[in-house]
C-alpha positions as CSV (number, residue, x, y, z in Angstrom):
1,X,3.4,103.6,159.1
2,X,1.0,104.1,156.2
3,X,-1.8,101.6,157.6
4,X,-2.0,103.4,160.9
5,X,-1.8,106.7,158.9
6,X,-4.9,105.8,156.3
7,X,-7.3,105.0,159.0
8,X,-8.1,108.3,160.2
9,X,-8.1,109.4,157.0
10,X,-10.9,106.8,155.8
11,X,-12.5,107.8,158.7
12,X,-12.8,111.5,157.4
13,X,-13.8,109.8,153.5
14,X,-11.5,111.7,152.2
15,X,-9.3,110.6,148.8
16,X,-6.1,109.6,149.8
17,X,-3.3,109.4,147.8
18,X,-0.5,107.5,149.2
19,X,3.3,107.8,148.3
20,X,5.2,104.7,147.5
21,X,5.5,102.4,148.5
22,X,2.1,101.7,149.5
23,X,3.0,99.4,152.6
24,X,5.8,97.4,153.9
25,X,4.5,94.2,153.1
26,X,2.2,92.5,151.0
27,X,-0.3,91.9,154.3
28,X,-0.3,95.6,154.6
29,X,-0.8,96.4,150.8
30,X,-3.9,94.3,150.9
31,X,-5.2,95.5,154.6
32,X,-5.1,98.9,152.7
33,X,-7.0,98.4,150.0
34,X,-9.3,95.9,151.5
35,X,-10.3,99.6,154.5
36,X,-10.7,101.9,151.5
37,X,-12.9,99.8,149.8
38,X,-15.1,98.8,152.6
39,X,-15.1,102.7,153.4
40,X,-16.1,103.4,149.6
41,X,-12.8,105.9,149.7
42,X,-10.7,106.2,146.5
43,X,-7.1,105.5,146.9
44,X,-4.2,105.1,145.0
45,X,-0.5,104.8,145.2
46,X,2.5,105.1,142.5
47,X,5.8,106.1,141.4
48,X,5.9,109.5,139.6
49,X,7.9,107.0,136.7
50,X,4.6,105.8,135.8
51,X,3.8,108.9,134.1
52,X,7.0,109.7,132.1
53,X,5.9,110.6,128.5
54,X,7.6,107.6,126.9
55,X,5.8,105.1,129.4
56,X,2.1,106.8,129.2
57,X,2.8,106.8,125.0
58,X,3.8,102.8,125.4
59,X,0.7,102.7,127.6
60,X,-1.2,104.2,125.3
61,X,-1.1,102.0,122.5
62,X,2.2,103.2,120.1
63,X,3.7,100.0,119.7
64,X,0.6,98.2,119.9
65,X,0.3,95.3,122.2
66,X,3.5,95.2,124.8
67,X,5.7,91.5,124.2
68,X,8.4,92.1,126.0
69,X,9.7,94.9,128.4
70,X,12.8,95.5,130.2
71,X,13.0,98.6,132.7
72,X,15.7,99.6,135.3
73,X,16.1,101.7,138.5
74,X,18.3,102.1,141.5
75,X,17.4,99.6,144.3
76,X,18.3,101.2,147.9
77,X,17.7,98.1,150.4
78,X,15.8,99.1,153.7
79,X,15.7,96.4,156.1
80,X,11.8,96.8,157.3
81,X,10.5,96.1,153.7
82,X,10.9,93.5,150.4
83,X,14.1,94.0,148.6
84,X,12.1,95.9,146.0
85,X,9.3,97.7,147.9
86,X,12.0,100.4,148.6
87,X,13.4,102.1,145.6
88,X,13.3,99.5,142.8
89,X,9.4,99.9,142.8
90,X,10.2,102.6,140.1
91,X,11.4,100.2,137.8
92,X,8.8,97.6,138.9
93,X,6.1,100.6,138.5
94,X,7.2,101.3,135.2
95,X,7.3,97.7,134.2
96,X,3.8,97.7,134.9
97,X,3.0,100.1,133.7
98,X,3.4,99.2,130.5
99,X,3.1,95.3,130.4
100,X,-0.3,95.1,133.0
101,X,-1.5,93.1,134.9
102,X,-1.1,88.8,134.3
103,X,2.2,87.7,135.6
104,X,2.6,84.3,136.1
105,X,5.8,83.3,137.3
106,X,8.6,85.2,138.9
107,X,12.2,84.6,138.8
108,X,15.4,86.7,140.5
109,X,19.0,86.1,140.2
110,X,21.9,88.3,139.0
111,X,22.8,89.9,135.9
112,X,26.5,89.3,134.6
113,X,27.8,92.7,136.5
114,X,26.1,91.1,139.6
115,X,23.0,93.2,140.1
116,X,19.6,92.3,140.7
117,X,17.4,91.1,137.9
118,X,13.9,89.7,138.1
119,X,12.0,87.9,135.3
120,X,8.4,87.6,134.9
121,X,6.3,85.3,132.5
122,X,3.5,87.0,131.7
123,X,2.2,84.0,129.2
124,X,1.9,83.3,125.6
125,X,5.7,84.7,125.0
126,X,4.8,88.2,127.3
127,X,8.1,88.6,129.2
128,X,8.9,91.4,131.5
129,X,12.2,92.1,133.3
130,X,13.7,94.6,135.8
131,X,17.3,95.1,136.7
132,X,18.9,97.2,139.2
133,X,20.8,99.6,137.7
134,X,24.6,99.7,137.4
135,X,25.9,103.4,136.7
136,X,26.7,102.5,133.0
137,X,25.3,100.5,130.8
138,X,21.9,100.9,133.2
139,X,22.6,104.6,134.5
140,X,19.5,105.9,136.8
141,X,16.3,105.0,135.2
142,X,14.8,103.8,132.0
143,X,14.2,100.6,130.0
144,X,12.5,99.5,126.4
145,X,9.6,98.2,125.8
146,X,8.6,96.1,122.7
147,X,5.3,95.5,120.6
148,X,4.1,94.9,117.0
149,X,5.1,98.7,115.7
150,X,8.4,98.1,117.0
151,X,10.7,99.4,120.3
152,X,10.5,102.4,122.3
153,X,11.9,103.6,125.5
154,X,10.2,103.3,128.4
155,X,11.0,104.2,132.2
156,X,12.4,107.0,132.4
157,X,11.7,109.8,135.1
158,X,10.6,113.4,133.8
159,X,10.4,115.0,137.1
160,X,7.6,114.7,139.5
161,X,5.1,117.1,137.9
162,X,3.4,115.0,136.1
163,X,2.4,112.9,138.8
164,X,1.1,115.5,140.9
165,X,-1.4,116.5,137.6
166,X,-2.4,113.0,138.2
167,X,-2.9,113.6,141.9
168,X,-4.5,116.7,141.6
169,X,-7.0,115.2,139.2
170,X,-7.7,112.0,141.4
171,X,-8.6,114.8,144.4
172,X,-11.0,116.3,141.8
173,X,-12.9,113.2,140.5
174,X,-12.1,111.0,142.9
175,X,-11.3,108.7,139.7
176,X,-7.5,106.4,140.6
177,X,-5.9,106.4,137.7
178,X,-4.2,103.6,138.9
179,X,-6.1,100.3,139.2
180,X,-6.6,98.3,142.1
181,X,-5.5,95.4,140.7
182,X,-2.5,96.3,139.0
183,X,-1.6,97.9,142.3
184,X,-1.8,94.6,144.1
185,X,-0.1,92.5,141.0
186,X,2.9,95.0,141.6
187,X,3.6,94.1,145.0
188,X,3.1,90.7,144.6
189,X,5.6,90.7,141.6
190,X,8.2,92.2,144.0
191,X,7.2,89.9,146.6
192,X,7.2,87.1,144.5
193,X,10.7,88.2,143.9
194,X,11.8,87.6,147.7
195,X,10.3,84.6,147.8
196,X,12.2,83.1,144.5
197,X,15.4,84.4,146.5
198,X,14.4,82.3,149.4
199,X,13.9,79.1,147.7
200,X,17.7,79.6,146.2
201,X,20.3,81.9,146.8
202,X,20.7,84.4,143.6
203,X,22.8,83.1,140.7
204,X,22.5,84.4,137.7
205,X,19.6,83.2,135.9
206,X,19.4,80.3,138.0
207,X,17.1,81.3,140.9
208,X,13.9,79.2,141.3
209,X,10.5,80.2,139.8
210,X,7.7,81.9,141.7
211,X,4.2,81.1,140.9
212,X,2.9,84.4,141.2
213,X,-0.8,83.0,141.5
214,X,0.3,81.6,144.4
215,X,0.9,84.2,146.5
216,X,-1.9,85.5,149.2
217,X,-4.9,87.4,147.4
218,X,-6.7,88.1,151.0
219,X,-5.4,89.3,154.6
């Protein structure tokens, strides 16, 4: 419902924050963003994940440039959206959050305990991955992220509070601490994901590759 629910908003140019996720489809997601910039209204969207200490420190610069990450989060399936739009955009988020934007290719299929996983080529020996959680070896939410100054852990969810700094803030200054474009890149990295489970049925490791580039940039 959040498309119908922006436009009156927009139409009142107010700030809008918007929780995730953002739309229940990639058509939506871009609709969104395409009616808030035409109306010159800030917007943004996220999971409160993004802003765990250990992920904004990563983000920040203390390992130096991120090589490889690997996060993980619960993923609750709801019919009316992508596999990971629902819950397993906090893991996605915090993937993000800490590897950027410039995915190139997406791949799903199953970890050995048969949960979801989804691999992403971000170029030049960047890897990110997300896995659904398992209760054990994967319990709730977190992940490790890698750069020149070594590892750290990443992804892991210090309460909501700090997100709602960020809101508070954005309402402020009307400043998204969120970009656009690594907004959109999100989506279409978990839509990506769908559509590499489409082309072949998860196996582990074995699902076919997304080109992420190739997904749609306009509505």
């Amino acid at each position: 419902m959040h498309l119908e629910q922006l436009r009156p908003i927009l139409r009142a140019r107010k700030p809008v924050f918007v929780d995730k996720p953002l739309a229940a489809s990639l058509v939506d997601v871009l609709r969104m963003q395409a009616l808030a910039r035409e109306a010159g209204v800030p917007m943004f969207c996220s999971s409160s994940l993004r802003f765990g200490a250990g992920t904004v420190a990563v983000r920040g610069g203390s390992l130096g440039p991120v090589r490889t990450a690997e996060t993980y989060s619960p993923v609750h399936l709801e019919p009316t959206h992508p596999d990971l739009y629902w819950y397993g955009i906090h893991g996605c988020e915090s993937l993000y959050a800490v590897m950027g934007t410039g995915c190139r290719t997406v791949r799903r299929g199953l970890t050995d305990d048969a949960k979801i996983e989804v691999v992403g080529d971000w170029g030049d020996g960047r890897r990110g991955v997300f896995r659904e959680e398992n209760g054990k070896t994967r319990k709730g939410y977190g992940g490790v992220a890698t750069g020149a100054q070594g590892s750290a852990p990443v992804g892991t969810y210090d309460g909501y509070d700090p997100l709602l700094a960020e809101v508070i803030a954005f309402f402020r200054t009307g400043r998204a601490p969120v970009p656009e474009e690594e907004t959109l890149e999100l989506y279409t990295f978990m839509s990506a994901a769908d559509e590499s489970k489409r082309d072949r049925k998860s196996t582990r490791l074995n699902s076919s590759h997304t080109d992420i580039s190739r997904m749609p940039s306009s509505a």
